[in-house]
Structures are given as C-alpha cells and as structure tokens.
Backbone bond lengths (Angstrom), bond angles and torsions (degrees), N, CA, C in turn:
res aa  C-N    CA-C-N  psi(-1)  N-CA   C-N-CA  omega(-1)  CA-C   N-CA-C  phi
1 X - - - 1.440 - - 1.523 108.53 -
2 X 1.217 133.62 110.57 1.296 136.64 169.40 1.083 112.58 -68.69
3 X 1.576 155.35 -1.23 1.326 148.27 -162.97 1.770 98.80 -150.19
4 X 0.916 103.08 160.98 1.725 115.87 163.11 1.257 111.19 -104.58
5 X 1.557 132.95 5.16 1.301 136.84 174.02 1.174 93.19 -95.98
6 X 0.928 145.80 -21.51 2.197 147.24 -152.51 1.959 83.21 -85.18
7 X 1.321 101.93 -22.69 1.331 92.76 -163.74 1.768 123.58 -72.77
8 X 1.432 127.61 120.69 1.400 92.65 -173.97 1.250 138.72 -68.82
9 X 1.453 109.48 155.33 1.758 95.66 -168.97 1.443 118.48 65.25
10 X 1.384 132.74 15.91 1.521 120.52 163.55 1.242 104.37 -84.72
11 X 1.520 150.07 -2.67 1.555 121.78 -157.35 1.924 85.61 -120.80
12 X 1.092 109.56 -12.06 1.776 117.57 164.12 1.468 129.41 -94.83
13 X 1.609 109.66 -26.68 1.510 104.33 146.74 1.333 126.43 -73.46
14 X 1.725 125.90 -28.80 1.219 154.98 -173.17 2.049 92.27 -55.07
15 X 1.531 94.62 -71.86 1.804 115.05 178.44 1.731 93.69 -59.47
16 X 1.199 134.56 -57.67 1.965 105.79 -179.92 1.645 101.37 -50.38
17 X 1.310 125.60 -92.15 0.823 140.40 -173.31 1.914 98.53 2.55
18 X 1.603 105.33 -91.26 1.506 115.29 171.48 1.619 110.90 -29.20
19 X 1.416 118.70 -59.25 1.517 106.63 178.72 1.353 104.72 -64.71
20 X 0.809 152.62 -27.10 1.744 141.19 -149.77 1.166 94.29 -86.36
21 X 1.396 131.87 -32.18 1.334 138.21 -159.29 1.125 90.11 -94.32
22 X 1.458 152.53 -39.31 1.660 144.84 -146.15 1.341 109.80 95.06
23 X 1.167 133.99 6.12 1.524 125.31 -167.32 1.559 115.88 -115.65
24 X 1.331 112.50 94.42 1.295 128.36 163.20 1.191 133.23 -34.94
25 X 1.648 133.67 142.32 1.275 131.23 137.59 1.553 124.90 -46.34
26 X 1.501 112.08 157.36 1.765 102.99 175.53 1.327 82.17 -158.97
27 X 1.625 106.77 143.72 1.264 97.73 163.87 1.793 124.15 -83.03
28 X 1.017 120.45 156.28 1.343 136.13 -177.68 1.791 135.90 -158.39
29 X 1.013 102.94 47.85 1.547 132.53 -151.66 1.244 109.12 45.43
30 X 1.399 143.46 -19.10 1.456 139.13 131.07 1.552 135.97 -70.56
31 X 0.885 83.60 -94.39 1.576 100.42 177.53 1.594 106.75 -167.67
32 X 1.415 117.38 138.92 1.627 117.85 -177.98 1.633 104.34 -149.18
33 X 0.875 117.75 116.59 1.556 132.92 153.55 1.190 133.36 -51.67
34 X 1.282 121.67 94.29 1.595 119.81 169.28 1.266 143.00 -94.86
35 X 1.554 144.46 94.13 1.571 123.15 -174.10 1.143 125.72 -43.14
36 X 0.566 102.74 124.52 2.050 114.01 156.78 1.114 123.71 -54.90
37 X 1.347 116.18 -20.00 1.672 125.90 -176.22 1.270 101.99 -155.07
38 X 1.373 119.93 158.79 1.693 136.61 163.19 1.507 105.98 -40.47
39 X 1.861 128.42 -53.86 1.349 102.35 -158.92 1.376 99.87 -85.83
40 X 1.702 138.67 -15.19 1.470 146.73 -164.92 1.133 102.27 -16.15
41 X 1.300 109.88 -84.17 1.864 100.31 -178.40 1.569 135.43 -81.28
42 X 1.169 115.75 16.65 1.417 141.68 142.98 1.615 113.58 -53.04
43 X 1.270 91.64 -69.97 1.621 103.64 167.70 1.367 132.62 -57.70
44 X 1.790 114.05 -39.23 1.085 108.19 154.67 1.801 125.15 -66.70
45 X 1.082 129.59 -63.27 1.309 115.32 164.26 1.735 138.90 -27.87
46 X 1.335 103.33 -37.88 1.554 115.52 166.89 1.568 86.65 -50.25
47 X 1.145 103.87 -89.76 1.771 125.39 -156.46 1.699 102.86 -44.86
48 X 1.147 106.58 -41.63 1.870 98.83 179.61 1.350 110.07 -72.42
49 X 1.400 118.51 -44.34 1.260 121.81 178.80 1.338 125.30 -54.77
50 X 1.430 113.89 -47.75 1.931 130.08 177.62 1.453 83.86 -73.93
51 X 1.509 164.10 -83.80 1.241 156.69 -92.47 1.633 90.61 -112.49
52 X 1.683 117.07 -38.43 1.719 95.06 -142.08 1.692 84.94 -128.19
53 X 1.262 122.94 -67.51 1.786 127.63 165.17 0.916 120.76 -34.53
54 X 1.608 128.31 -39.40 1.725 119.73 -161.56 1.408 86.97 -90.94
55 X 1.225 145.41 -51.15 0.818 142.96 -143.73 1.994 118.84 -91.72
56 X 1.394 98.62 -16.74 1.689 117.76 168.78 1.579 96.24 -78.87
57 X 1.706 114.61 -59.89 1.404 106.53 -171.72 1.380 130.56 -72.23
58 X 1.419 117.40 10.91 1.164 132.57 159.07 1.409 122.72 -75.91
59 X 1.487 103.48 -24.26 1.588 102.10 -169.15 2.153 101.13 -107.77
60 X 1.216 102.56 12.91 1.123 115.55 176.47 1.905 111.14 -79.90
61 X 1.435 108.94 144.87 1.618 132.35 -157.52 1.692 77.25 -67.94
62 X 1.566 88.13 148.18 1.895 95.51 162.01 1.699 115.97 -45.22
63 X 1.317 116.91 150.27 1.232 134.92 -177.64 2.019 103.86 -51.25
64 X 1.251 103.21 -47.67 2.099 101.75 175.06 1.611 87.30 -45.33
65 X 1.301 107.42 -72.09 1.534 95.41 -146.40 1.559 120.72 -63.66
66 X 1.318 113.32 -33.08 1.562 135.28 -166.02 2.089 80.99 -61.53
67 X 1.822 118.86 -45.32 1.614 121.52 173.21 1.100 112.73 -47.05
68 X 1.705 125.66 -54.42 1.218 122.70 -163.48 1.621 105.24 -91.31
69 X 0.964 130.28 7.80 1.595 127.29 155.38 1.698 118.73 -87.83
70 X 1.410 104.46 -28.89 1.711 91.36 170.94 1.467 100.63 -90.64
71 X 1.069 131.86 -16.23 1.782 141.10 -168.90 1.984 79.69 -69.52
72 X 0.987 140.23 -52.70 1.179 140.79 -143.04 1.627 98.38 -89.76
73 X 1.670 97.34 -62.36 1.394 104.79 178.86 1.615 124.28 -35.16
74 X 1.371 106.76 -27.24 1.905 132.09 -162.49 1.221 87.66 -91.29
75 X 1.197 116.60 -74.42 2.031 111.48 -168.09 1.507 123.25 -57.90
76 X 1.474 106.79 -3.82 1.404 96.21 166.52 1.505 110.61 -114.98
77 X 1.260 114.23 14.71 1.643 102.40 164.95 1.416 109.12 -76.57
78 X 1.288 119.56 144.01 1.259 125.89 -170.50 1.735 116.49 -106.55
79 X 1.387 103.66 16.11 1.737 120.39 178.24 1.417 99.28 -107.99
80 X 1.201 137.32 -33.99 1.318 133.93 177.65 1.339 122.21 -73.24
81 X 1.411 105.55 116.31 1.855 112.22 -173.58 1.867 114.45 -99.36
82 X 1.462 109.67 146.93 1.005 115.72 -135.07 2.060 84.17 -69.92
C-alpha cells in the first residue's frame, strides 16, 4: 500500500479521532486543523498514539532488522553522495 488513505476507513477513523479531541477541519487551500481548546491536540495524540501507534509499533520487525532495511533503503538512492 503506498498511502495510508488506500487504507479502509483511515480518513473516518482519522476525522473521529480529530473530533473526539475538538479539533476541526478549516479550509486553507488544503486542509488545516484547528483546536478548539489548549489541550485538543494533546488529546488527540494521547488517543492516536495508545489506539493506533502503540499498537502498529508493536507488531513491528526487531529494531536490527527494521536498521538494516533503511541501511539498504539509503545505499541505493542514487542522489546521495558519499
């Protein structure tokens, strides 16, 4: 999957998440997020992090290997000088 949008249901768990917390859409020739309150995105991060991060980076390859895949990923870009 090249995107985290390909995913189903990420841009509607993505929107609870943001509402649960208080933090709105706005337009801004993209898209921009605003709190509603001081802790808004405090709150969102707790809640994304315990619900959606802890629980992906748990199922992530030991730390060597997760190294030797960006170690690999790096030496074959061909813009990076030694």
């Amino acid at each position: 999957m090249s995107s985290l949008r390909a995913v189903p249901n990420f841009d509607e768990t993505l929107h609870r998440f943001f509402q649960d917390s208080e933090i709105l859409p706005r337009e801004v020739g993209s898209v921009g997020y605003i709190g509603e309150n001081r802790e808004s995105f405090k709150k969102f991060f707790d809640e994304f992090g315990e619900k959606i991060l802890k629980p992906t980076l748990l199922k992530l390859p030991p730390d060597e290997q997760v190294s030797t895949i960006i170690r690999n990923a790096v030496q074959k870009q061909t813009t990076l000088k030694p």
